[in-house]
C-alpha positions as semicolon CSV with decimal commas, in nm:
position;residue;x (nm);y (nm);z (nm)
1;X;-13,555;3,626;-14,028
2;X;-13,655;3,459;-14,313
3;X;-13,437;3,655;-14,605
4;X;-13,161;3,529;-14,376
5;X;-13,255;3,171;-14,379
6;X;-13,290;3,212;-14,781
7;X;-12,965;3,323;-14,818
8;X;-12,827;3,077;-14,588
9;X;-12,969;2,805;-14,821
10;X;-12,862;2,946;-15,165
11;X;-13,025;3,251;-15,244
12;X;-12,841;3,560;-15,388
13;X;-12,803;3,844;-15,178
14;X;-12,863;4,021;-15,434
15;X;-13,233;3,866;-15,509
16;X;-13,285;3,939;-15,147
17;X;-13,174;4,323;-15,155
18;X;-13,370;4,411;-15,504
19;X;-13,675;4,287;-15,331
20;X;-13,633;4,505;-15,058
21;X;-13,515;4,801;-15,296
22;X;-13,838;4,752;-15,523
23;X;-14,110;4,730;-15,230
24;X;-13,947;5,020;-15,062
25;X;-13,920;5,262;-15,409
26;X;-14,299;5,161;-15,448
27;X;-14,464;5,250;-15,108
28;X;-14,194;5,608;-15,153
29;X;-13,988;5,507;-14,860
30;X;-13,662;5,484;-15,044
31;X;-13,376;5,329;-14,895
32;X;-13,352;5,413;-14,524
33;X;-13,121;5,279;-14,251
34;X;-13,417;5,037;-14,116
35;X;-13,438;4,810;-14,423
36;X;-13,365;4,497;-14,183
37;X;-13,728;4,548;-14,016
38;X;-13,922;4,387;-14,292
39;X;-13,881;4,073;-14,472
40;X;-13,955;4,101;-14,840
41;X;-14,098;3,763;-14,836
42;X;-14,346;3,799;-14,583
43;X;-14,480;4,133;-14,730
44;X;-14,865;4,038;-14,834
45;X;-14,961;4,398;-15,040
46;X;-14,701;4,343;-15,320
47;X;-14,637;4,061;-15,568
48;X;-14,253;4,100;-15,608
49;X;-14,144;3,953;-16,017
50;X;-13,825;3,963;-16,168
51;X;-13,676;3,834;-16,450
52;X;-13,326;3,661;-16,520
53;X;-13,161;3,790;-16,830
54;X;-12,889;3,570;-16,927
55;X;-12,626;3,780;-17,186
56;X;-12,588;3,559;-17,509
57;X;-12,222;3,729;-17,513
């Protein structure tokens, strides 16, 4: 799966899980127990931003 071979190559879990959190709160799935059927990079109806905040403390 693709989010696998991202996270193999450096990618935050993390990244990888918020995608997946923000494309399932949008379509009103919610988190379910089948979250490992869909790749958040290969979804085509959502556009998937985020923004790194870096604390200046």
């Amino acid at each position: 799966m693709k989010e696998k071979r991202r996270i193999a190559n450096g990618t935050a879990f993390s990244e990888v899980w918020t995608r997946k959190v923000a494309i399932l709160k949008c379509t009103g799935e919610g988190i379910q127990e089948k979250m490992n059927e869909f790749s958040s990079y290969q979804t085509t109806n959502f556009t998937v931003t985020y923004i790194i905040y870096e604390s200046l403390y």
